[in-house]
C-alpha positions in Angstrom: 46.0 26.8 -23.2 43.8 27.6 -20.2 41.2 28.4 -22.0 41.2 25.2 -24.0 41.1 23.2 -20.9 38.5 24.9 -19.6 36.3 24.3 -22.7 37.3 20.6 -22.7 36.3 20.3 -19.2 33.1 21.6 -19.5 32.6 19.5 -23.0 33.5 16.6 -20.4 31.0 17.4 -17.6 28.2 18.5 -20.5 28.4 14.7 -21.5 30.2 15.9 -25.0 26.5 16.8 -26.4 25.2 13.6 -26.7 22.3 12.4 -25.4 21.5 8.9 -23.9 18.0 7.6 -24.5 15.8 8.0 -21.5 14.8 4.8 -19.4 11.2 3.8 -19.3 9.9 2.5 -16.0 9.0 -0.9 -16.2 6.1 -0.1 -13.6 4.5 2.6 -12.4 3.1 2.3 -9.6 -0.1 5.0 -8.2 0.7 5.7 -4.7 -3.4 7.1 -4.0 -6.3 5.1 -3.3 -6.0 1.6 -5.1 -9.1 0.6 -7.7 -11.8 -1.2 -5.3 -13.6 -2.8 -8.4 -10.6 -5.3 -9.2 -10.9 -6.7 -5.3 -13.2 -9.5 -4.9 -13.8 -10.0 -1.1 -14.5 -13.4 -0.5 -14.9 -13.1 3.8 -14.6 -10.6 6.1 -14.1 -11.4 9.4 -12.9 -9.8 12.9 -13.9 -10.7 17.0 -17.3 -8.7 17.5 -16.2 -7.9 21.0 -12.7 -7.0 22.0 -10.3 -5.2 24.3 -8.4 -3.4 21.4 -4.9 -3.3 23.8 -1.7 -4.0 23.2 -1.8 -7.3 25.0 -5.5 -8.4 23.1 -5.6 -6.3 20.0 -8.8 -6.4 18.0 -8.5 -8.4 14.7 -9.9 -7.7 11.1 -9.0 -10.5 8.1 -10.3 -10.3 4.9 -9.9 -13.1 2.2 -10.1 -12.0 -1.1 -8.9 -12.2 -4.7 -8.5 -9.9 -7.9 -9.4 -9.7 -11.2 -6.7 -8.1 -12.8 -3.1 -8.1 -11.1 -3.1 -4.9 -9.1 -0.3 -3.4 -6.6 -1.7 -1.8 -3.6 -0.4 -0.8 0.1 -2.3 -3.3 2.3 -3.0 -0.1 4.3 -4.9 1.7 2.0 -7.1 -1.0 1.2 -8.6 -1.2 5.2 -10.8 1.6 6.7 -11.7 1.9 9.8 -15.3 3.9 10.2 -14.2 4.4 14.0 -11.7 6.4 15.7 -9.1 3.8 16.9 -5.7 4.8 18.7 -3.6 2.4 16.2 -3.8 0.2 13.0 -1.0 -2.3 12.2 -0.9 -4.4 9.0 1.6 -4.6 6.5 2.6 -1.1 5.0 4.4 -1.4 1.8 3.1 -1.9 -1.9 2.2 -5.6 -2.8 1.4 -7.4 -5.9 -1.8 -9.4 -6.2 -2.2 -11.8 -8.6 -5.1 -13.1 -10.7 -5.9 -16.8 -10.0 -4.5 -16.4 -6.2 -6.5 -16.3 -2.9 -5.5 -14.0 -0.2 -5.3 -13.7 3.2 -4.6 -9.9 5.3 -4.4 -9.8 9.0 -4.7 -6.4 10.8 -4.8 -5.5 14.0 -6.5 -2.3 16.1 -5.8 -1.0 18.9 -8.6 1.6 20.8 -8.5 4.9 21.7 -11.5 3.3 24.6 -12.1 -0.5 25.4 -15.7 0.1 25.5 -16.1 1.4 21.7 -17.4 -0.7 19.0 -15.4 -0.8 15.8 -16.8 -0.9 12.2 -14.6 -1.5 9.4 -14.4 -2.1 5.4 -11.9 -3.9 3.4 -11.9 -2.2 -0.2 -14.9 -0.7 -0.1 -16.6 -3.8 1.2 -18.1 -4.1 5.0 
C-alpha cells in the first residue's frame, strides 16, 4: 500500500507523463547593441557650452524616426565619446514605430566643468 502511494505521488508530481505544448514568445527581444541602420536621425542637438552639474546638466536630444518598428534601450542607442561622471535618460526597452517621430532627452553630468563633450545618437554625430 505504501508503495502504491508512493508511485502515485510521484506519477502526480511527474505531471502523469504527459506533456503540455511549449509556449512560444510572442517577442523576443535582443538585449545587445540595437540595429543603427533602421534609425533615421532627423536632428541632433545639445548646449555647445555647459556646466555638466547636477544643478545645470548638459543636454543631448535627438529627433529621429525608424524604418522598421524596432525595440531598443534608449541607453544603448547614445554614446558619449567623452569620459562623463553620469548619463541619465530613460533605461528600459521601448518600441518605436514606423510612421512616428521621436523625441529623446538625456542629460550628462561631468567628471570636469571644463571638458568638452562629443556625442552620437545611433551611430550618427
Amino acid at each position: 500500500m505504501r508503495r502504491t502511494f508512493i508511485f502515485l505521488f510521484f506519477l502526480l508530481l511527474a505531471g502523469c507523463g504527459t506533456k503540455q505544448p511549449a509556449i512560444m514568445p510572442a517577442l523576443t527581444l535582443d538585449m545587445g547593441t540595437p540595429d543603427y541602420s533602421l534609425f533615421q536621425v532627423m536632428e541632433l542637438s545639445g548646449e555647445g557650452e555647459c556646466a555638466g552639474t547636477d544643478v545645470d546638466p548638459c543636454m543631448a536630444e535627438a529627433v529621429f524616426k525608424v524604418t522598421q518598428e524596432t525595440t531598443a534601450n534608449p541607453m544603448k542607442l547614445l554614446e558619449v565619446q567623452s569620459t562623463v561622471k553620469e548619463v541619465r535618460g530613460y533605461n528600459k526597452q521601448m518600441t518605436f514605430k514606423t510612421g512616428e517621430m521621436y523625441t529623446l532627452r538625456y542629460e550628462v553630468l561631468k567628471v570636469n566643468p571644463s571638458d568638452v563633450i562629443s556625442w552620437k545618437f545611433a551611430g550618427k554625430e
